[in-house]
N, C-alpha and C positions, 0 to 999 in steps of 0.2 A: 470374529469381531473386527469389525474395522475403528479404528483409531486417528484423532485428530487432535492436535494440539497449536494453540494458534495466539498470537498478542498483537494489542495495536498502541504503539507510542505514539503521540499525538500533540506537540506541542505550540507554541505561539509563533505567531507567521510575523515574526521581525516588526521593525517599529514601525514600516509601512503596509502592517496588514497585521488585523487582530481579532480574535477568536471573539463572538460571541456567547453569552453567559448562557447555555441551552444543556442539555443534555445530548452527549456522542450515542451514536445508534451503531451496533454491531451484526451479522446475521451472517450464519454460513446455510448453504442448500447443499443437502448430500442424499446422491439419487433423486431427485427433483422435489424434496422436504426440507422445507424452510423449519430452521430453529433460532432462537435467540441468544447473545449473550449478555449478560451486566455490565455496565459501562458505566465509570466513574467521571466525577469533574473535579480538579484542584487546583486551586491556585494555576487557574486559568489553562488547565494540562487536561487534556480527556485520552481516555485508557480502558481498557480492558478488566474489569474486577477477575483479581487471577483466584480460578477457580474449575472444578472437575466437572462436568457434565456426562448425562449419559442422554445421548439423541438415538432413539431406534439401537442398532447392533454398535452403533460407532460411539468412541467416549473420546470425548473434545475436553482438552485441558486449558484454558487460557493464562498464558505466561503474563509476567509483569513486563510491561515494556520499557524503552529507553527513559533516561529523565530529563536529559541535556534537551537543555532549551535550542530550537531551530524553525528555521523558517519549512518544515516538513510535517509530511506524513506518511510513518512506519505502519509494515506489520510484519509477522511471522509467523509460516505456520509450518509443521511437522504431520505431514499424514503413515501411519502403515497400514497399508490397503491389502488385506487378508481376500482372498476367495478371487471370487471372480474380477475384473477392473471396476474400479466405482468412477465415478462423475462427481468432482467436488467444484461449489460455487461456494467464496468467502464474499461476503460485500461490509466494506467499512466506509465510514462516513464520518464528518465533522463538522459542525458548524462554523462558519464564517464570516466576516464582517472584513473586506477590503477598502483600502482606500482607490479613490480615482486616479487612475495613469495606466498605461499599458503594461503588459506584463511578459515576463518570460517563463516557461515551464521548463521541467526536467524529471526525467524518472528511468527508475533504472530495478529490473530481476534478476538474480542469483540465485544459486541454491546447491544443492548436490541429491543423488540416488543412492541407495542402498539394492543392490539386486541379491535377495532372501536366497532364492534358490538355486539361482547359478544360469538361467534361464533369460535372460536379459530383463531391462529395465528400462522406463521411460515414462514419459509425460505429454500429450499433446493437447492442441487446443480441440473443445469442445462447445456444443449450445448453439455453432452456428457460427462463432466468434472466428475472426483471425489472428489474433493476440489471446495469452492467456492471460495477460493484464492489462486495465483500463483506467485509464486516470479520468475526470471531468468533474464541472461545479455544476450545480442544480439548482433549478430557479430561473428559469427551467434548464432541462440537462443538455450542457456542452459540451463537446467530448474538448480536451485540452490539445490533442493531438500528438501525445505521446507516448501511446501503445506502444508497448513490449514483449517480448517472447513468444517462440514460436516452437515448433515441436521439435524434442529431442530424446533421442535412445540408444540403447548400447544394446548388441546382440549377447549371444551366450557366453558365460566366462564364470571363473571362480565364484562359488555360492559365497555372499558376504561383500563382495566387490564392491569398492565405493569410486563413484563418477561425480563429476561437476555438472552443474546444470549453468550455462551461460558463463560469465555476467553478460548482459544484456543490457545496453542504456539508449535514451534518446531524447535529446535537447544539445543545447537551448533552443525550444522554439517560443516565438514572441506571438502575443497575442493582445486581446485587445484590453478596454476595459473591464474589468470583471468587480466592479465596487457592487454591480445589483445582485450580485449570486450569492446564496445563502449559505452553501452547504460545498465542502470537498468530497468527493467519493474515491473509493477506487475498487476493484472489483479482480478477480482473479478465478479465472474457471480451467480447470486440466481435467481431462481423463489417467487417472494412475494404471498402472501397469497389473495391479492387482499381484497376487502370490506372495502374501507378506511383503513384497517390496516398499521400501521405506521413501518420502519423495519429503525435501526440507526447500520452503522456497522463503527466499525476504524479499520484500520490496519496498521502493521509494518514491515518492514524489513530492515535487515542491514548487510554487509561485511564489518568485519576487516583484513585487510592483516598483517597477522601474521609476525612481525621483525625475518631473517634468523640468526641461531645463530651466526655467525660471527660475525654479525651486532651486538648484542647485548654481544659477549665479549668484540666486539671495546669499546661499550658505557664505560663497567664496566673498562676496561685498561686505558682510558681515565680517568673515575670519579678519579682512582687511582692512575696515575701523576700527577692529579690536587690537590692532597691532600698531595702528597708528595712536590710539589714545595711550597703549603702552608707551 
């Protein structure tokens, strides 16, 4: 039996960018079978309802995620990939509502291996992809341009061996305006190594919508009558 356990923290994108009131969409694909999971909304926070699944041979656990408020979007997943290698696809997603002004991205993969049998261990991209992670907004889909991760392994050694995977990051890249896009996604597809090997990956991404300078003389002509009427 193959095994997955997976969370997504999801909170408000700062005071120049904010969630709209919708419902978060979650969905992992394992071996090319799409399943769902429950996603919560609070006080403006969308997440993963943490809870045990059983999809086909694989049992997907979903974790509670972070709660601290940021201008991001988490996830976390835990695979052990019994029998032969499997092909896992997570896709998370969030609703969005930005303001106008240009923007910069950032995103970043870690994680570590467990090699079961003594036999090596690893993760590579799969589907076609050249990253195992994909950040982009939709409406319609744009990739953000700050794909991450790439393949990594350890050959034979001690059964139980634990390895790091990355860290892995890439930004700030600036971009344009994104107030028409709806939705954040981000997407993560690997081939596991199969043989009980354990593979734990997180990842991150985030858009700040950069304040237009006007905006930010008004702040400063402001702070400065305010000090004068002081």
């Amino acid at each position: 039996m193959k095994i997955a356990r997976g969370f997504c923290g999801i909170a408000v994108l700062s005071t120049f960018a904010g969630i709209a009131s919708a419902d978060a969409v979650a969905t992992v694909l394992i071996d090319g079978q799409s399943y769902e999971m429950a996603a919560f909304c609070e006080d403006g926070r969308y997440g993963l309802v943490p809870a045990v699944y059983t999809f086909g041979d694989t049992v997907v656990e979903a974790l509670p995620g972070p709660r601290d408020a940021s201008a991001a979007m988490t996830y976390g997943i835990a695979v052990t990939d019994f029998g032969a290698p499997s092909a896992f696809s997570f896709s998370f997603s969030m609703p969005i509502t930005l303001d106008p002004g240009p923007t910069i991205a950032n995103a970043s993969l870690v994680g570590g291996m467990t090699d079961f049998t003594g036999n090596g261990v690893g993760v590579s991209t799969t589907g076609g992809f050249l990253t195992l992670q994909r950040s982009y907004v939709a409406g319609p889909s744009t990739n953000l341009g700050v794909d991450v991760g790439g393949n990594q392994s350890y050959g034979a050694g001690t059964a139980g061996s634990l390895y790091t995977y990355g860290p892995v990051a890439s930004g700030p890249v600036a971009g344009g305006d994104l107030s028409g896009f709806t939705t954040l996604n981000m997407d993560l597809d690997f081939l596991a190594s199969g043989g009980g090997d354990v593979i734990v990956l997180t990842g991150f991404t985030e858009i700040t919508v950069i304040p237009a300078p006007a905006s930010l003389a008004l702040l400063g002509v402001s702070g400065l009558l305010a000090r004068r009427r002081r």
